[in-house]
Residue, then its C-alpha position, 0 to 999 in steps of 0.5 A: x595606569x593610563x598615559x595621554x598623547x597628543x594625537x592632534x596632529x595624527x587626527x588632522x592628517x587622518x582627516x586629510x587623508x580621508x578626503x583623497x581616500x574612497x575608502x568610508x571613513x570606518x574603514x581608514x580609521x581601523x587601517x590607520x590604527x592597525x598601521x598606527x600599532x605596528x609602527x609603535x610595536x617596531x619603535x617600542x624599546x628598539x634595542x636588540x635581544x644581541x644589544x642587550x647581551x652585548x652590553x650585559x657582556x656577551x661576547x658571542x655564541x658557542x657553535x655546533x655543527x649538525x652530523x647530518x646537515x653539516x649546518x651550524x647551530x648556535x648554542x651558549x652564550x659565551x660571557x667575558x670575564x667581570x661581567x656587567x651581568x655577573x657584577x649587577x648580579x653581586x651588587x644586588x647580593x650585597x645590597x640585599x645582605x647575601x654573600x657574594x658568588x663566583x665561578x659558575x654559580x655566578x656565570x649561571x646567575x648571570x646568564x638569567x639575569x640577561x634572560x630575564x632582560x631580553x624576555x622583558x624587551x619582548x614582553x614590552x613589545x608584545x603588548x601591542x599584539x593584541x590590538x594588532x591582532x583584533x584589528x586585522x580582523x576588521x580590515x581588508x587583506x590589503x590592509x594587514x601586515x605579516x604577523x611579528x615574529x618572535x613576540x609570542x613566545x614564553x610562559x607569560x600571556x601578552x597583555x594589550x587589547x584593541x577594539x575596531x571603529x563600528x560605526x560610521x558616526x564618529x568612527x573610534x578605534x582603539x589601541x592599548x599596551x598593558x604590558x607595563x605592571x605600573x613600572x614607571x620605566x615601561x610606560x615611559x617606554x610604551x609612551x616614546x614607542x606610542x609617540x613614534x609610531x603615531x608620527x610614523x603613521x602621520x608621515x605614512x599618510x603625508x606621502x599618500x596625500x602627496x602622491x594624490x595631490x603633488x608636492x603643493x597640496x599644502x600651497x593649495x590650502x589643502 
């Protein structure tokens, strides 16, 4: 499935940007789609792996302590009583005709449950790992960034492509995420971080432009 946004705005400022830049034009477009990928990785469902413990009903950690160190190590997850968890876990029994559980068959269930959302925020993200990768090959070292950490774990392959300008004609580069199994909920999450992400980049751009022209570019028709 495929989903349209508006890249007018994104387009004319890379054009803008172009003309102080002495880059060629192949070049700023890979550059510009690199810096248009992490942005929408960074604003693709911002919520915290802590977030959505803590709202599933965490309320801290188990801590030991290393013999030989002495460093701390943070262990188990620690679930309040009445979770949101534990009653999400209930309300899909009884929806489904099984019998309800507690105790610790319901802690376990539970502690999956808020495994399985913190693993899906990261899936979501990781999408765009693809694109960022590919495109790193086609730009200058400057121009990269630190890999993300933390998105490439787990037993699934992250799902995403991207493809580099070659050409000086009408330079194209490509960004995808198809992370998203066709879950309405997802694209609508890899739309709002796509669209964040190109407005960041837009904003990345306005400031260059404005460093190399002064605050009255716009005044200047520029």
């Amino acid at each position: 499935m495929s989903i349209k946004i508006n890249s007018a705005a994104f387009t004319q400022q890379l054009r803008r940007y172009a003309k102080v830049n002495r880059r060629s034009f192949k070049d700023i477009v890979n550059a510009k789609a690199l810096d248009m990928a992490f942005q929408a990785l960074k604003h693709t469902d911002a919520a915290s792996a802590s977030a959505i413990e803590y709202k599933l009903g965490a309320i801290g950690n188990k801590v030991s302590k290393n013999r030989k160190t002495g460093a701390l190590r943070k262990g188990k997850r620690i679930l309040k009583e009445s979770s949101f968890a534990a009653r999400i876990v209930n309300s899909r029994r009884k929806k489904a005709g099984q019998p309800m559980i507690w105790g610790k068959e319901l802690e376990k269930a539970a502690q999956k449950l808020i495994n399985m959302r913190v693993r899906a925020v990261k899936f979501l993200k990781s999408g765009w790992l693809p694109a960022i990768k590919k495109l790193s090959y086609a730009v200058e070292r400057r121009d990269r960034r630190p890999w993300p950490k933390g998105l490439s774990k787990g037993k699934a392959a992250t799902k995403g492509w991207g493809r580099a300008a070659k050409s000086e004609l009408n330079p194209e580069a490509w960004v995808a995420n198809s992370a998203t199994n066709n879950s309405p909920q997802a694209i609508s999450k890899i739309k709002a971080g796509l669209s964040k992400g190109m407005a960041a980049a837009v904003a990345d751009m306005a400031i260059y432009i404005e460093k190399k022209l002064g605050r009255d570019y716009k005044k200047a028709g520029f």
